[in-house]
KOLLOKOL-89657 format. One record per residue: residue in three letters; x, y, z of N, C-alpha, C in turn. Coordinates in pm, whole numbers, padded with zeros to 5 digits, always signed. Example, Ala and Ser with C-alpha at 12.3 -4.5 7.8 and 13.67 -1.06 7.14 Angstrom:
<pts>
ALA+01319-00569+00780+01230-00450+00780+01320-00330+00780;SER+01285-00225+00708+01367-00106+00714+01290+00003+00787;
</pts>
This chain:
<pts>
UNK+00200-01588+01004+00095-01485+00994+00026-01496+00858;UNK-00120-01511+00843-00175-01489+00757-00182-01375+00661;UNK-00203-01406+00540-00196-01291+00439-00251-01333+00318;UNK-00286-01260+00277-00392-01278+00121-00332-01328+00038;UNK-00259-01208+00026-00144-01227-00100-00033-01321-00088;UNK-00023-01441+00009+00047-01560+00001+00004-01651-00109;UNK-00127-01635-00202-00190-01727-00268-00151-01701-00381;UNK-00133-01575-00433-00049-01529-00566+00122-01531-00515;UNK+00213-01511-00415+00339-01535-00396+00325-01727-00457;UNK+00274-01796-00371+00273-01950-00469+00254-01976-00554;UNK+00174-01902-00624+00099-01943-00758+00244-01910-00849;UNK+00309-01753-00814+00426-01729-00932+00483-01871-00909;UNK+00544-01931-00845+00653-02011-00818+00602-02166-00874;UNK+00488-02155-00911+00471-02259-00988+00483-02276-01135;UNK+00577-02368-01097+00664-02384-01281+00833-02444-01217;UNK+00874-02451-01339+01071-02482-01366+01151-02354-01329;UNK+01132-02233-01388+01195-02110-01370+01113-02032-01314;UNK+01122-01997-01161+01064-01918-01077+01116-01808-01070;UNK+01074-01702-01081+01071-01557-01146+01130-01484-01018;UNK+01251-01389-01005+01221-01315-00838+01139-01235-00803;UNK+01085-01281-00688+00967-01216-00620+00997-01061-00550;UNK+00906-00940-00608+00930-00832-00535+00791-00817-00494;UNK+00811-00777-00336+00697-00714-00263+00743-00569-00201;UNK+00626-00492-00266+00647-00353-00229+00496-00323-00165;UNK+00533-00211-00086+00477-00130-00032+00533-00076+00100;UNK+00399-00014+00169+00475+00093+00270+00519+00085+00399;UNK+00594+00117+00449+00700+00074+00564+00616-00009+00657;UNK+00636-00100+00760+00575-00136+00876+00403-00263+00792;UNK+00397-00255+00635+00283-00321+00637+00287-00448+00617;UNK+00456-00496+00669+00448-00652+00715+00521-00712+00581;UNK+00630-00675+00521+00678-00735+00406+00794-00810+00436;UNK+00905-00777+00573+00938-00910+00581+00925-01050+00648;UNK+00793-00980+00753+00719-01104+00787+00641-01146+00741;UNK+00595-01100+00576+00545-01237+00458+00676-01294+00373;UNK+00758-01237+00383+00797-01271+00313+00885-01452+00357;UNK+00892-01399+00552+00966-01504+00595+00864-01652+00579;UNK+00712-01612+00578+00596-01667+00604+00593-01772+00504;UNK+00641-01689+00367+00606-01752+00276+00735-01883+00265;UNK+00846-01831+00286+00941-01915+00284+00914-02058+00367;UNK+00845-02038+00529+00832-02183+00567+00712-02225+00502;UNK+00626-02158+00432+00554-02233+00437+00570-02335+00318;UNK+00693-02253+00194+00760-02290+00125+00833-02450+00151;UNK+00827-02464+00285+00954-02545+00394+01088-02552+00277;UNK+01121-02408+00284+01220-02390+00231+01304-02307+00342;UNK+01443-02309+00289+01522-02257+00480+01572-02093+00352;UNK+01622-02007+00432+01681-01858+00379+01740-01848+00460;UNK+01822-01728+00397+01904-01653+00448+01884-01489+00383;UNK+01890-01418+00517+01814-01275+00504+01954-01162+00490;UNK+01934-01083+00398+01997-00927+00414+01897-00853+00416;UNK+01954-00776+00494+01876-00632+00540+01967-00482+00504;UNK+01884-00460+00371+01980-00334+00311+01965-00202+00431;UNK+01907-00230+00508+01901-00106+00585+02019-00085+00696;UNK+02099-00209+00707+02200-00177+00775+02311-00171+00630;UNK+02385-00116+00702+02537-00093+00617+02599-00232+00576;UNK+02642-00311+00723+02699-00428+00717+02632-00539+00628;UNK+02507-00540+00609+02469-00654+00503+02499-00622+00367;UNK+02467-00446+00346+02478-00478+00224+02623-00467+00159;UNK+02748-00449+00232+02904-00475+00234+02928-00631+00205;UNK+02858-00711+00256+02847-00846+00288+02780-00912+00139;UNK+02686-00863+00110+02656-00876-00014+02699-00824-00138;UNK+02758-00733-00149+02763-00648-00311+02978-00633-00294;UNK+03036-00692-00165+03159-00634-00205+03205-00800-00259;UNK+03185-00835-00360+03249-00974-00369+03289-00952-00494;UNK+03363-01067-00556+03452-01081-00685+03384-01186-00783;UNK+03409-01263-00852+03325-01340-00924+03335-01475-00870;UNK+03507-01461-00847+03501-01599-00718+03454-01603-00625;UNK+03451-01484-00528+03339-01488-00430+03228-01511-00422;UNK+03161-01459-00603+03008-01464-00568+02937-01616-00589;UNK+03092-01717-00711+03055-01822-00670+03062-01945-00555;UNK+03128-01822-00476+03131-01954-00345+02978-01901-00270;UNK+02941-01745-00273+02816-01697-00216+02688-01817-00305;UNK+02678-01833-00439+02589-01926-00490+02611-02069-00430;UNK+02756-02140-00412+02740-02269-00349+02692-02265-00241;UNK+02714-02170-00167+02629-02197-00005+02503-02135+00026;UNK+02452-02052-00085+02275-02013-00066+02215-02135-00171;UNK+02254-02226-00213+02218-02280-00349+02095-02312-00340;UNK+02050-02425-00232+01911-02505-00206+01793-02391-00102;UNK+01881-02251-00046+01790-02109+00016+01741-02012-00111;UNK+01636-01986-00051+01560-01825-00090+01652-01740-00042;UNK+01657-01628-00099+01800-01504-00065+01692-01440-00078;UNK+01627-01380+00069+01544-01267+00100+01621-01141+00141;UNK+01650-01020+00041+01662-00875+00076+01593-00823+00086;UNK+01582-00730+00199+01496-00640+00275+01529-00481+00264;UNK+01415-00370+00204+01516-00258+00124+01583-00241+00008;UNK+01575-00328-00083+01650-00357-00184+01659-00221-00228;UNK+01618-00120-00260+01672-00008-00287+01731+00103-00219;UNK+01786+00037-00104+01909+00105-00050+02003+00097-00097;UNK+02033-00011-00212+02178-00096-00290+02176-00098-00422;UNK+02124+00054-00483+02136-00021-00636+02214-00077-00705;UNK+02393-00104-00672+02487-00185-00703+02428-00319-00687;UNK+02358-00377-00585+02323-00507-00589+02261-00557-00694;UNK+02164-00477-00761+02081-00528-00877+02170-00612-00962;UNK+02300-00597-01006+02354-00638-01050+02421-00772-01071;UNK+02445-00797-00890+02483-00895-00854+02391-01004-00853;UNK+02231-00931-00869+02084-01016-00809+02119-01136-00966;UNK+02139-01003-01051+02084-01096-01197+02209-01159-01227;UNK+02299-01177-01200+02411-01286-01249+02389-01406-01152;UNK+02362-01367-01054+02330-01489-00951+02202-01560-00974;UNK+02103-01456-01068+02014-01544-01081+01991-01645-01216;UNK+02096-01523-01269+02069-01631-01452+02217-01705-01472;UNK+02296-01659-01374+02432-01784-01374+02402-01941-01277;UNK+02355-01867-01177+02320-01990-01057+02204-02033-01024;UNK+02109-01984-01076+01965-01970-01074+01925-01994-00922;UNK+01964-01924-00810+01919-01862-00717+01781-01810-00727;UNK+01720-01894-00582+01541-01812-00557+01614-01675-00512;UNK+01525-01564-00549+01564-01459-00457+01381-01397-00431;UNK+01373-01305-00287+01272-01250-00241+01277-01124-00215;UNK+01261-01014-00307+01328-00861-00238+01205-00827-00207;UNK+01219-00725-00120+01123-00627-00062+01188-00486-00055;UNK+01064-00420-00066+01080-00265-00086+00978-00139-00032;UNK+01024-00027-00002+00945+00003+00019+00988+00196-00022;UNK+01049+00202-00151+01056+00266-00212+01078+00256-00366;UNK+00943+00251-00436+00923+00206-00554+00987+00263-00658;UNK+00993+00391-00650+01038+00504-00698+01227+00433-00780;UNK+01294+00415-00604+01435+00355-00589+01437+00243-00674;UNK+01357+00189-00625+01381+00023-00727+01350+00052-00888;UNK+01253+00124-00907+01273+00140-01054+01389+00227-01087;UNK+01444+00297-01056+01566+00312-01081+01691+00249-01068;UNK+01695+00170-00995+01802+00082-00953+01801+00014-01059;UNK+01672-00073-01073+01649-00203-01218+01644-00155-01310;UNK+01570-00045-01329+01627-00066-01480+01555-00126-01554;UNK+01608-00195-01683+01625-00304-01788+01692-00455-01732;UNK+01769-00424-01594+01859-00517-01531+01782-00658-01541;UNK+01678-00620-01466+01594-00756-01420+01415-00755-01532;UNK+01438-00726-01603+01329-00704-01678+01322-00883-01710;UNK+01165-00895-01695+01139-01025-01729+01183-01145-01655;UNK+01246-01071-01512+01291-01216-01452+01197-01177-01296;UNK+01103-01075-01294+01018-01057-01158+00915-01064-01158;UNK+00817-01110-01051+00679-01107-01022+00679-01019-00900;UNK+00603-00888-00933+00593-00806-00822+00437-00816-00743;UNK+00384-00751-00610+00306-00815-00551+00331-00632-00469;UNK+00224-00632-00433+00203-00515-00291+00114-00494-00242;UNK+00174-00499-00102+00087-00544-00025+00061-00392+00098;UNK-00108-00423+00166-00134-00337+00154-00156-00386+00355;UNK-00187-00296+00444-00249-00297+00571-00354-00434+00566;UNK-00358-00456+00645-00434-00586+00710-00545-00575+00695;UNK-00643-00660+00580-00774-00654+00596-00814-00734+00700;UNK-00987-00693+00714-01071-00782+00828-01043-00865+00847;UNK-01027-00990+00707-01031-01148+00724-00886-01163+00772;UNK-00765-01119+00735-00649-01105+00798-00638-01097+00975;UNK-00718-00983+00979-00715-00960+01143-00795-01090+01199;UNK-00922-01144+01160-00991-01206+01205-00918-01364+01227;UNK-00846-01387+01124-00756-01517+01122-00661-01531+01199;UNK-00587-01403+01237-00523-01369+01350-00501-01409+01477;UNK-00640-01348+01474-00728-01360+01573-00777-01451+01630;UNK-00772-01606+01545-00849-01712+01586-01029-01719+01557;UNK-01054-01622+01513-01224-01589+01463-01199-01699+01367;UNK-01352-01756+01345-01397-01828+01249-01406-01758+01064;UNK-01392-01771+00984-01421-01692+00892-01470-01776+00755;UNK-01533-01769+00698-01627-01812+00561-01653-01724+00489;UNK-01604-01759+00361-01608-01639+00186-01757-01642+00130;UNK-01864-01774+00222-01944-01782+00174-02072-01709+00294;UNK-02006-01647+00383-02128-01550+00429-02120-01410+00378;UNK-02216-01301+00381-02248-01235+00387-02124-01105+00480;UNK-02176-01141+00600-02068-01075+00720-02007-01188+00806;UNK-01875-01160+00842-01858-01263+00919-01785-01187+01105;UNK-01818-01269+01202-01807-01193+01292-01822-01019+01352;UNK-02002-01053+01282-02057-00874+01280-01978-00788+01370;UNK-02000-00787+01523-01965-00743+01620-01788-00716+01645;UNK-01723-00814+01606-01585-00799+01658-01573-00742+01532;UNK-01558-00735+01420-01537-00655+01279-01558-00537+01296;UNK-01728-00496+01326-01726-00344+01363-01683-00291+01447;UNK-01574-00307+01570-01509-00292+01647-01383-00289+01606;UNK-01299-00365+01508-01178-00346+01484-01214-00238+01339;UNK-01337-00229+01305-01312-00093+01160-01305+00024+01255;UNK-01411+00042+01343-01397+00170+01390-01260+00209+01481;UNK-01198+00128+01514-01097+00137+01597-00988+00162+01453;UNK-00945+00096+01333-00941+00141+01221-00937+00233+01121;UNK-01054+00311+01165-01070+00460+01071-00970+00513+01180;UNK-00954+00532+01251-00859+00600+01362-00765+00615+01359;UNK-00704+00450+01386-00557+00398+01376-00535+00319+01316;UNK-00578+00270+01219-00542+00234+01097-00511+00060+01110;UNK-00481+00004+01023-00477-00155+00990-00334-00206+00943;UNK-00223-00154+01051-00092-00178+01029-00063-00273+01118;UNK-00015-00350+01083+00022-00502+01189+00060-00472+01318;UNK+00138-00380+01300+00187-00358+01470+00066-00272+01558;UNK-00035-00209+01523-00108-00185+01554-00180-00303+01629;UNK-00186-00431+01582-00239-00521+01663-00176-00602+01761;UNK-00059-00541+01744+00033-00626+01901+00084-00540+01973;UNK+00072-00380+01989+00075-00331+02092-00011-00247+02164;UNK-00021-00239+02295-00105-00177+02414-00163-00037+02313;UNK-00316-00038+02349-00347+00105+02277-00304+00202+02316;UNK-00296+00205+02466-00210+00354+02509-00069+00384+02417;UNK-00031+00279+02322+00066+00314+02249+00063+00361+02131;UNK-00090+00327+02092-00092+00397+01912-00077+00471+01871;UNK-00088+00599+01930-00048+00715+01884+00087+00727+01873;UNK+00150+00700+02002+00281+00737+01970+00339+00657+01880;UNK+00355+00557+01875+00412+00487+01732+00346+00544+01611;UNK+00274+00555+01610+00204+00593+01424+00271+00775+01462;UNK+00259+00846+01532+00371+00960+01520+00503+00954+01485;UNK+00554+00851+01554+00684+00798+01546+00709+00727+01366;UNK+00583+00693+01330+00613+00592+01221+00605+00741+01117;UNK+00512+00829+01094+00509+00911+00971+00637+01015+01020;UNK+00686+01067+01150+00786+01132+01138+00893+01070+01060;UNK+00910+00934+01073+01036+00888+01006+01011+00852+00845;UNK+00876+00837+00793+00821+00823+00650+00893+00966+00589;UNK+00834+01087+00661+00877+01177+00539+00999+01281+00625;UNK+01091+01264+00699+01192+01318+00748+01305+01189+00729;UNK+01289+01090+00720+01391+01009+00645+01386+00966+00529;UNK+01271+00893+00497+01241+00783+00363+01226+00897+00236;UNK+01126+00973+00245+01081+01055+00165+01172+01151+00153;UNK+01290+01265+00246+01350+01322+00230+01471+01279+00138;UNK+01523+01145+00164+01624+01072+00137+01594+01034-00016;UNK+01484+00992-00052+01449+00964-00213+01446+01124-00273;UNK+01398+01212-00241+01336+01351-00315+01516+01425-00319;UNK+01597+01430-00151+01722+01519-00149+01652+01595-00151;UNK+01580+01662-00076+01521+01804-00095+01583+01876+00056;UNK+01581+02001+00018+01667+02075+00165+01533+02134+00232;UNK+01430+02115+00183+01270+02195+00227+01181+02080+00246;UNK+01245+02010+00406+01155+01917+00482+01040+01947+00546;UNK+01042+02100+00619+00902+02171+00658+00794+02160+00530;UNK+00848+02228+00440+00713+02217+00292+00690+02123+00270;UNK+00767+01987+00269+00692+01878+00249+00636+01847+00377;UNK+00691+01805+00424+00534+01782+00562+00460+01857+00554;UNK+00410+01982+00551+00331+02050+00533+00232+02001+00412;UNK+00287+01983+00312+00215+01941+00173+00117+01794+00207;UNK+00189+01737+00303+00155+01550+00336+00015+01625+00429;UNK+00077+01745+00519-00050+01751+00582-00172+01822+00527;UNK-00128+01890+00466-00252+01931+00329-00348+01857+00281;UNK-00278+01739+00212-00334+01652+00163-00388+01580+00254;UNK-00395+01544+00350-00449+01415+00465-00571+01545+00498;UNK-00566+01655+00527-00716+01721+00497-00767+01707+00439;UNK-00740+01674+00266-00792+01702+00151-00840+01555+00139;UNK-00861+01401+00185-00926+01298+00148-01026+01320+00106;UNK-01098+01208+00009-01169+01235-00050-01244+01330-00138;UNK-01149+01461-00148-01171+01606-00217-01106+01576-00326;UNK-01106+01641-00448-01078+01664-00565-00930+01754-00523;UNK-00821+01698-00563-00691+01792-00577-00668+01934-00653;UNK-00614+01978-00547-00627+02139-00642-00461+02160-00648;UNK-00385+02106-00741-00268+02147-00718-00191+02293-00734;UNK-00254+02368-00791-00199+02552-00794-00254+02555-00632;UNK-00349+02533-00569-00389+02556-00479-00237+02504-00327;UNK-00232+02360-00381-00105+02310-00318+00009+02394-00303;UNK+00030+02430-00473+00184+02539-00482+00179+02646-00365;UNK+00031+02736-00360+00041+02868-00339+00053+02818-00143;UNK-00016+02734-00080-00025+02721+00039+00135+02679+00111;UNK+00197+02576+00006+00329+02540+00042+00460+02592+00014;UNK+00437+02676-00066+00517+02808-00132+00609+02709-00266;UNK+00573+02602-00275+00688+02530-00382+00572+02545-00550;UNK+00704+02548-00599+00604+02567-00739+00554+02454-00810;UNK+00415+02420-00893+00314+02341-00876+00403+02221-00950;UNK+00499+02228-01023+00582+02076-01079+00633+02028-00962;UNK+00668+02080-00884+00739+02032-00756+00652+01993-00653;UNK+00523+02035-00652+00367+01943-00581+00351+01844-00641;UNK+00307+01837-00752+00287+01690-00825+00405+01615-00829;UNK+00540+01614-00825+00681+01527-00800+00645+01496-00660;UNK+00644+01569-00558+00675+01490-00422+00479+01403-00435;UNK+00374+01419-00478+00289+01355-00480+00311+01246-00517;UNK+00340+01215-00610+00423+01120-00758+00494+01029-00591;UNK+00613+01139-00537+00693+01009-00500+00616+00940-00319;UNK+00508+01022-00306+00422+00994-00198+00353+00852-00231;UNK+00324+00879-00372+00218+00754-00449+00350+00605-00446;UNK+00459+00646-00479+00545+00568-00504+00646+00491-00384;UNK+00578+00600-00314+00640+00509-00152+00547+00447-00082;UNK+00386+00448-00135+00274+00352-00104+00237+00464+00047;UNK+00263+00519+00074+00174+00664+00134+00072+00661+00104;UNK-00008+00697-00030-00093+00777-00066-00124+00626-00177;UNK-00266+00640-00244-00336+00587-00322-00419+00724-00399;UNK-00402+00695-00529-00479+00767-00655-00595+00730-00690;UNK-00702+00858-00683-00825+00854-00739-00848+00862-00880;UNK-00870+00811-01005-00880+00899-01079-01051+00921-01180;UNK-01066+01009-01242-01226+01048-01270-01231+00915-01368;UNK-01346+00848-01371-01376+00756-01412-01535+00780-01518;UNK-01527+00753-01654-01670+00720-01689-01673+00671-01833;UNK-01850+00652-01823-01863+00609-01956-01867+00696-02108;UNK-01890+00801-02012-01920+00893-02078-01829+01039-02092;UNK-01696+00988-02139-01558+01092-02055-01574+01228-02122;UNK-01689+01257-02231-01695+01449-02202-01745+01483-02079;UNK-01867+01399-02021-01918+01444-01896-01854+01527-01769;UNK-01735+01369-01761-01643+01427-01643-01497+01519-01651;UNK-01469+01527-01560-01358+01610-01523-01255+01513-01497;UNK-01171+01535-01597-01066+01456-01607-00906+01494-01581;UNK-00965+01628-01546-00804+01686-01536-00774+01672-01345;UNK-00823+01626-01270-00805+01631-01150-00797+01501-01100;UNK-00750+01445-00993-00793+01316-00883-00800+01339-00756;UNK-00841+01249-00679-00844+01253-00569-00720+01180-00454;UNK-00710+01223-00381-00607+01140-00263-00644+01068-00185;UNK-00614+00931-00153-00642+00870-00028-00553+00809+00034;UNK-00514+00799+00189-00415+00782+00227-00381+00607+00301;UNK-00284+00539+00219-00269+00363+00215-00334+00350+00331;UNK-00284+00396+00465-00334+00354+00605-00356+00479+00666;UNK-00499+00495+00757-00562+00611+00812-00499+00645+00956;UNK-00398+00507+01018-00327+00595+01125-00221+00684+01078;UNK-00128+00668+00965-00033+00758+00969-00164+00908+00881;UNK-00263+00901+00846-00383+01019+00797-00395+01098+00936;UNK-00383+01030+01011-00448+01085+01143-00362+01117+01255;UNK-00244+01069+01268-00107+01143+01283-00048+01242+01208;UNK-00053+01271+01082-00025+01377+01022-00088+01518+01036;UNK-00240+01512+01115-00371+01586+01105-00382+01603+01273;UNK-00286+01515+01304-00319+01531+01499-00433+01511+01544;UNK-00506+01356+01535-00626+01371+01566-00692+01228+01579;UNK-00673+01181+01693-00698+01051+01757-00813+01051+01809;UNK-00935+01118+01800-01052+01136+01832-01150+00995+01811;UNK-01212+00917+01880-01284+00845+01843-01427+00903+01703;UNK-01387+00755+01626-01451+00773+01534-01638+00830+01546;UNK-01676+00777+01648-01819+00899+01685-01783+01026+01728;UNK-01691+01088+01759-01640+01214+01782-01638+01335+01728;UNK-01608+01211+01589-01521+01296+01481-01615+01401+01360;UNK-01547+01483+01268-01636+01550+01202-01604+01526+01088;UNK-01480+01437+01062-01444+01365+00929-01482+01212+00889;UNK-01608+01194+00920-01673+01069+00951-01708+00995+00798;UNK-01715+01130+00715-01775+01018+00605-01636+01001+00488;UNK-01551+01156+00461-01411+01113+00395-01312+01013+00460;UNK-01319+00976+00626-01267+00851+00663-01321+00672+00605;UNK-01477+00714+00624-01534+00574+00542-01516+00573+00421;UNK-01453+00662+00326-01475+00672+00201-01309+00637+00166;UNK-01223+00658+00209-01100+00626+00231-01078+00507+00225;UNK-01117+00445+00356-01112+00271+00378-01170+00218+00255;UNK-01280+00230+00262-01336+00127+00102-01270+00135-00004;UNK-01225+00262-00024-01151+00271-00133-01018+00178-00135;UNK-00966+00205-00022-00838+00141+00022-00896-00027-00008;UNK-00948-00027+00069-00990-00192+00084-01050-00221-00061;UNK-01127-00170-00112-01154-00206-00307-01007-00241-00356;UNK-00921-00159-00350-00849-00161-00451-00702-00258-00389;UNK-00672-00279-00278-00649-00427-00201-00701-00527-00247;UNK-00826-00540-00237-00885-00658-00281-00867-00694-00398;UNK-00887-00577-00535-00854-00623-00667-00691-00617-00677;UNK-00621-00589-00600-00481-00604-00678-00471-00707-00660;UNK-00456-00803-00503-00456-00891-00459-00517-00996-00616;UNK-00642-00997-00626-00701-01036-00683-00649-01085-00866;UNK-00560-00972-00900-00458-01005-01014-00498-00948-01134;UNK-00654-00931-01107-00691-00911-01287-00708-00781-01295;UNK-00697-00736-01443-00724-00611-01476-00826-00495-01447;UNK-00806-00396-01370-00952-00288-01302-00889-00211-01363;UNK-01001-00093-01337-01069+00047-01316-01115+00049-01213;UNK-01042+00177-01069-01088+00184-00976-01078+00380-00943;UNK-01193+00431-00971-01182+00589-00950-01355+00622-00879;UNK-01358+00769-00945-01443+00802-00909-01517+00877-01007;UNK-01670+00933-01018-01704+01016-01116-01769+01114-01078;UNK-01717+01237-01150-01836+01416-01084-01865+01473-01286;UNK-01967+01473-01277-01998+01534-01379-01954+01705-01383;UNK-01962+01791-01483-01927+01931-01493-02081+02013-01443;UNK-02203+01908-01418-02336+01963-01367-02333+01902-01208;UNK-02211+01854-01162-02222+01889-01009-02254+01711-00947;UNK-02325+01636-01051-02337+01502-00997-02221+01412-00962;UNK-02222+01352-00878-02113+01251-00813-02125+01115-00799;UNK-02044+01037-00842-02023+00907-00771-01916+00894-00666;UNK-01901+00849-00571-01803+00814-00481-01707+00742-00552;UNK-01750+00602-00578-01657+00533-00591-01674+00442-00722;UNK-01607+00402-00799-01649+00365-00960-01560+00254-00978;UNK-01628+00136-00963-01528-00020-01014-01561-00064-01193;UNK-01450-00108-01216-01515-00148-01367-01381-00284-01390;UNK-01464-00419-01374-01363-00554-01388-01457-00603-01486;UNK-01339-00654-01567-01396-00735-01715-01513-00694-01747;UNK-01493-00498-01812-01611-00483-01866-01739-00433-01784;UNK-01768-00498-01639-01822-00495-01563-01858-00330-01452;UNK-01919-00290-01490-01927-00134-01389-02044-00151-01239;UNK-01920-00118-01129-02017-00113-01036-02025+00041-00962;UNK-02092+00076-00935-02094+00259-00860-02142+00236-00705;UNK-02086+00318-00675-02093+00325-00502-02132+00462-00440;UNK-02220+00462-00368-02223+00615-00283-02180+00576-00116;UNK-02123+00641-00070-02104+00622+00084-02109+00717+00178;UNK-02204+00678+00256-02266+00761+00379-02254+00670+00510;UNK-02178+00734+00594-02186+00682+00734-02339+00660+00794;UNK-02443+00714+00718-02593+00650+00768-02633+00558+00675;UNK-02751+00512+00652-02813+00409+00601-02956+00460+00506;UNK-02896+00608+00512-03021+00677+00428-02945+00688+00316;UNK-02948+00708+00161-02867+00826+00073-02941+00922+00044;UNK-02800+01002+00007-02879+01120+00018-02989+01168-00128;UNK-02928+01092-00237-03034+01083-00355-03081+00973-00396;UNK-03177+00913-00432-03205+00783-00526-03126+00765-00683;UNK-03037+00687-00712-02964+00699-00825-02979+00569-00833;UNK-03044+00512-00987-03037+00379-01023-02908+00317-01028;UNK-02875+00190-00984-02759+00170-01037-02642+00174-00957;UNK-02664+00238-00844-02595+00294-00735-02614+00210-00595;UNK-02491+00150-00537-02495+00104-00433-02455+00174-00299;UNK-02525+00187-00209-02522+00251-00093-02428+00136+00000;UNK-02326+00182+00048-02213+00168+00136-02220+00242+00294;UNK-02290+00229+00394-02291+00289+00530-02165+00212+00622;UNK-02165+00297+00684-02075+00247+00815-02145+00120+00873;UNK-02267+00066+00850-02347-00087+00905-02307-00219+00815;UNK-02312-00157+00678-02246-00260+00555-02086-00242+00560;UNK-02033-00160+00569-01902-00097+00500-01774-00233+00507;UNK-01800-00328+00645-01723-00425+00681-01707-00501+00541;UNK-01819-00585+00523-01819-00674+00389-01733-00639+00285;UNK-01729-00538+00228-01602-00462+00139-01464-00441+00172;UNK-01443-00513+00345-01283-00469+00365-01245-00622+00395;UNK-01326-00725+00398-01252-00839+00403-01129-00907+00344;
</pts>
């Protein structure tokens, strides 16, 4: 399976001392089928644990020093891909003696960021290249797909593109979304956020008040593209406002949610004490909100397009490696930018409207409609 971010997974590994590879992000967006991807294409052979069962990670972390060097003679010439790695923070331990005694490839994946920085620590400092990865852009699906695709057009496959975005703002750009029957999307992407924040999210936070947080997740999946009001959060969810911004924090940190933040040149102008929310993938937005409505239907037409781009901007530049600025700007006199890029120095501004009119003339300002919007999610 194709993937973007296979081009930076190779690039670390070029050199003498190859660094271990962590890929994070959020459940279901395909991390250990890049990760296996990368391995053949590696034509290198592995061997997989999966911290999510019990039995692997017994299999892995209960050994002795003699054990762990008979575990290094027989992974010696494999990648040691763990899956979950922060179900095991005892393993961290075992990762870095195996890797700076035996110098073992290793490939973890995660999909609680939060866990792994706690687990590591100082442990593995300086021996990882991390990577996260995000829902399936266009050119992803399109390669998939067997579509033709070129970096040097404009749009590529107009028609089938605008067909898989709008199907997209809906149900979102999660791999399994493209290999099963649509009569099934809903129920899986229900199935997928019930178990995000009644297992994953409950299980990192230990909180005994699972109703308030779902509630809070569904708050926020209203609130896209709006400016966060967190006293506003406290008073609706009854938890007090340090305890809104923590489960936000660990929403951001389980790759749920993506951060807006006020962006300018001119930082008395804006409002800096607030951000905005946008949610990694718009099917679990739209399972949380109950609302599978086709995208002409709908009355959340333009904070859905404003979502994706965002999503897809800031995909593209992580992917991409180099240093951004990716927010937004509202002056304290009411003016707005949507969306605000700034690479090497470089500032680009965005307005986005599901039509092809805007609604003001602003120099400087690029208009983003639902007719262009594709080109930006490749």
């Amino acid at each position: 399976m194709y993937r973007q971010v296979l081009a930076t997974l190779t690039q670390a590994w070029q050199g003498d001392r190859r660094p271990i590879l962590l890929i994070l992000g959020l459940r279901q967006t395909g991390k250990s089928t890049l990760a296996e991807t990368f391995c053949r294409q590696s034509n290198r052979p592995f061997v997989r644990f999966n911290f999510d069962l019990l039995s692997d990670i017994n299999e892995f972390t209960r050994q002795d020093r003699n054990s762990l060097a008979l575990l290094a003679d027989r992974y010696r010439d494999q990648i040691v891909i763990i899956d979950e790695v922060q179900k095991s923070p005892e393993a961290i331990g075992i990762i870095k003696h195996l890797y700076d005694t035996y110098h073992l490839d290793f490939l973890l994946t995660g999909s609680s960021e939060i866990k792994i920085r706690r687990g590591l620590g100082d442990s593995l400092a300086g021996r990882t290249r991390e990577v996260r990865l995000f829902p399936l852009s266009l050119v992803e699906i399109d390669l998939q797909s067997d579509q033709p695709f070129s970096a040097k057009r404009e749009f590529n496959n107009y028609d089938f593109n605008q067909q898989r975005l709008l199907l997209g703002l809906v149900f979102g750009f999660l791999p399994q979304i493209q290999n099963i029957p649509a009569g099934q999307y809903a129920a899986y992407l229900r199935d997928l956020t019930n178990n995000l924040l009644a297992k994953d999210i409950l299980e990192i936070a230990g909180t005994k008040k699972p109703a308030q947080v779902f509630h809070l997740a569904k708050l926020l999946a209203f609130q896209i593209g709006q400016i966060v009001n967190f006293n506003e959060l406290a008073s609706l969810t009854s938890l007090s406002r340090i305890t809104v911004i923590n489960y936000v924090e660990i929403f951001e940190q389980m790759g749920l949610i993506v951060r807006a933040e006020p962006l300018s040149t001119n930082r008395r102008e804006a409002i800096t004490k607030r951000a905005k929310i946008y949610f990694t993938d718009l099917g679990i937005r739209n399972a949380l909100i109950g609302d599978f409505n086709d995208f002409t239907n709908r009355r959340d037409q333009g904070p859905l397009l404003e979502n994706a781009l965002f999503v897809g901007m800031k995909r593209h530049l992580e992917y991409g490696g180099r240093p951004y600025e990716l927010g937004f700007f509202r002056s304290l006199n009411g003016s707005e930018i949507d969306i605000v890029k700034k690479v090497n120095g470089v500032e680009e501004l965005f307005e986005v409207k599901v039509g092809d009119k805007p609604l003001r003339r602003q120099e400087k300002v690029t208009l983003i409609s639902l007719k262009t919007a594709q080109k930006y999610l490749y």
